[in-house]
N, C-alpha and C positions, 0 to 999 in steps of 0.2 A: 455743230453742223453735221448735217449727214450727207446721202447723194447730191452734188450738184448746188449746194448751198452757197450763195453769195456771201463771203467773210467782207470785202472791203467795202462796198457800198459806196456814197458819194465821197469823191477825194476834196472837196472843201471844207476846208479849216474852220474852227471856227474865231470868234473874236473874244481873245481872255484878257482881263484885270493884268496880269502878268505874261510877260510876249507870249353757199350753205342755208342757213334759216333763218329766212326772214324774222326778225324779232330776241333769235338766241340771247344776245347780249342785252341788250335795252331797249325798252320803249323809246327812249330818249333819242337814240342814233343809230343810224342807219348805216348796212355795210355798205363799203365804198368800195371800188376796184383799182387796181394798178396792174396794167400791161406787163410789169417786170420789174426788178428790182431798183434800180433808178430812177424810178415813176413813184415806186413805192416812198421811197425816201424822197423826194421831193414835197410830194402830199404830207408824209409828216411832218417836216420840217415845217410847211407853213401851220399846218395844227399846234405844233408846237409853239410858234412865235403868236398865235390866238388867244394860244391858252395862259404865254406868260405875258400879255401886254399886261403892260401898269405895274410889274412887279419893279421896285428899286434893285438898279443894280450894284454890285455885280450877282446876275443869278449865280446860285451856286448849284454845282450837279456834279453828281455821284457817276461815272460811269462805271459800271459793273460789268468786267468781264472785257475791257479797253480794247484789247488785240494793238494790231500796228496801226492802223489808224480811225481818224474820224467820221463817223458812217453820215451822221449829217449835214443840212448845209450852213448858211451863218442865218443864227438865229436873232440876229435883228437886235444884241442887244448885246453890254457887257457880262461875261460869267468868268466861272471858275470852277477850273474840273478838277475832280481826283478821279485818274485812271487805278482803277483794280484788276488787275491781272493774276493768275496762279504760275502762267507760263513764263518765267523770267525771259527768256529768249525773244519774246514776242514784245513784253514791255520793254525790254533794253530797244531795240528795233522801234519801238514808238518813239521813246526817249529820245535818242540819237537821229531819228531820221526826221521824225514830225515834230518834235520839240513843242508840242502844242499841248502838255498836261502843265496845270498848275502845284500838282500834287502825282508823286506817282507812287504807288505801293503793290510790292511783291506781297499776294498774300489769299487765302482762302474766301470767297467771299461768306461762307458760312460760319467762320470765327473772324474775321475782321472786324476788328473797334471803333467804330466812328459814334460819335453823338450823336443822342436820340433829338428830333428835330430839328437840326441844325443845317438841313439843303431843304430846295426847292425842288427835286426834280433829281429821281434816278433814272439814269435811261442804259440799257442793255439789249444790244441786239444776237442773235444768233446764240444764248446763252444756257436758256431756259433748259432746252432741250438736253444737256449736259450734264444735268446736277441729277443726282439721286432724288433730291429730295426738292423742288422745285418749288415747293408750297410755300416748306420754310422758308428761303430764299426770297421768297416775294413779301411773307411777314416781314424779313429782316429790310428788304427797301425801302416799305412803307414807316418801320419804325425809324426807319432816318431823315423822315418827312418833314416836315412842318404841317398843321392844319392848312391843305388848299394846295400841299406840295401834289407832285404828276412825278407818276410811274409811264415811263414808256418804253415800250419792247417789241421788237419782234425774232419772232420764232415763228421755224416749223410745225405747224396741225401736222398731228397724230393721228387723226383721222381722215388724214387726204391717203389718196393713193400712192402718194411718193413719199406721203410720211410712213403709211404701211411698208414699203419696199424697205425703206433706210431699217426699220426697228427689227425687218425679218433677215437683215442682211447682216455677216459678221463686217468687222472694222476693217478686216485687210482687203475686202473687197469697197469700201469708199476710199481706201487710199490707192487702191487701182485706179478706180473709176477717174480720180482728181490726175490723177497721172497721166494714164493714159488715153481717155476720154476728152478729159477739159486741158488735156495740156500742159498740166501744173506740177512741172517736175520737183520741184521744192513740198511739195505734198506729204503731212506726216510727218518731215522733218521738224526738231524743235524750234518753234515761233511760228508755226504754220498748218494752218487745217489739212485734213480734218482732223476734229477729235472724237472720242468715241463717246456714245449717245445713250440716255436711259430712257426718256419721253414720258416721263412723270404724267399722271390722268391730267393735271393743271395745263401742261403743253396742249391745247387743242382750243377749240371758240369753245365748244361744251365747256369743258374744266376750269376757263377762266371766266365763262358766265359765271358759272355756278360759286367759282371762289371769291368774284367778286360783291354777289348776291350774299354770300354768308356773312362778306365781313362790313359790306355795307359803304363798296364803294363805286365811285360815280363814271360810266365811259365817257369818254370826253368824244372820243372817235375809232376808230377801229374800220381796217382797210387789209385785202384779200387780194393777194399777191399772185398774179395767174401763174401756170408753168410756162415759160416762155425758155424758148432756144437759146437766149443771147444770156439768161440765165444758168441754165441746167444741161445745156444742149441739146439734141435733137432727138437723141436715145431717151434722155427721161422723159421729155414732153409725150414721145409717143407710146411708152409704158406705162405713162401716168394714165393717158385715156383708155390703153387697152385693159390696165387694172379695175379703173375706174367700170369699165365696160362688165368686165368678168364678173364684180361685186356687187351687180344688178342696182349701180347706184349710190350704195350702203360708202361706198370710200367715193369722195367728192377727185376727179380726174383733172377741174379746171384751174382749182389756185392749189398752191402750199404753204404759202406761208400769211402768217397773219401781223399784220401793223397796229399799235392798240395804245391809245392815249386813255390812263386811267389816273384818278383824281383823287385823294382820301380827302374825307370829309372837314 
């Protein structure tokens, strides 16, 4: 996450087995908007219960990148999560307070073990943007798919205005920012954003058109998360349009983040 990034998302549990350009991404689907983070996540959640009707359950999903808690709403069905996390502090804090993984693992998600097709559905929000290498990352969720399994994510565009600010700014300035800005004295500390960011070419609508284009996989939906105040605050929304302003265009000032229901074949 970088400037002003929403980590916790919708606080609804969910229910487990155990307690830019027009056309970028696809013919197929069309961008969709949300006013703000919690809008955002609502839209997915119902994409998501779309996309999984009729599968038997329990679904099972991968959540990549956990944090403390569950970013969406109840998805309308039995599943079964394994939370992955790198930040033990943040997955103990899930453990103990949300009690709502079925599986929990301390561990890398770029060498962590799981079998090849064996879920229905990785979902990682706020993640992407984090990893050196983001591409692979995304090979590796799809190879834990099943044919017809959904990757869903959202991240930060690198090519917004606020994603430009976050990649030009060092770290000890978003752990100001979440501090002193947004409030969030806990900020930085271990279990808690932000953390520090690379924005791999994949991180943006470009990069995941194009990667999803090479390897031949399907959007389901995808949704463009405006800057809004009750998100980012008041500061970024109005540096995101006056950036926006500055780059004659070239850096998009009204959303930052992007919502994206992807499907392997």
């Amino acid at each position: 996450m970088g400037l002003g990034d929403e980590a916790d998302g919708n606080v609804n549990g969910p229910m487990h087995s155990s307690a830019l350009c027009s056309g970028a991404m696809s013919s197929a689907t069309e961008l969709g908007w949300a006013e703000n983070s919690g809008v955002a996540f609502q839209k997915l959640t119902a994409s998501v219960k779309r996309a999984l009707a009729g599968r038997p359950p329990p679904v099972r999903i991968i959540e990549a990148g956990c944090g403390r808690r569950w970013a969406l709403g109840d998805l309308g069905t039995e599943i079964h999560v394994t939370g992955i996390d790198l930040d033990p502090e943040a997955l103990r804090l899930r453990v103990e307070q949300r009690k709502d993984l079925d599986v929990a693992i301390h561990g890398d998600l770029m060498d962590v073990e799981l079998p090849a097709g064996g879920y229905d559905m990785v979902f990682s929000s706020w993640v992407l943007e984090h990893l050196e290498h983001p591409d692979t990352a995304l090979d590796r969720f799809f190879s834990w798919l099943h044919p017809g399994g959904l990757v869903v994510v959202i991240f930060p565009d690198r090519n917004t205005a606020k994603g430009f600010a976050t990649r030009m700014s060092p770290f000890f300035v978003h752990v100001w920012y979440y501090r002193w800005l947004l409030g969030r004295p806990t900020a930085g500390k271990p279990g808690y954003e932000p953390y520090p960011t690379h924005y791999g070419h994949v991180v943006g609508r470009k990069g995941i058109a194009e990667y999803c284009r090479r390897h031949g996989y399907r959007v389901l939906d995808e949704i463009a998360v405006r800057v809004d105040r009750s998100d980012v605050g008041r500061l970024t929304r109005a540096v995101s349009k006056v950036i926006g302003w500055l780059s004659f265009g070239k850096l998009d000032g009204e959303y930052c983040d992007l919502a994206i229901v992807l499907q392997r074949p």
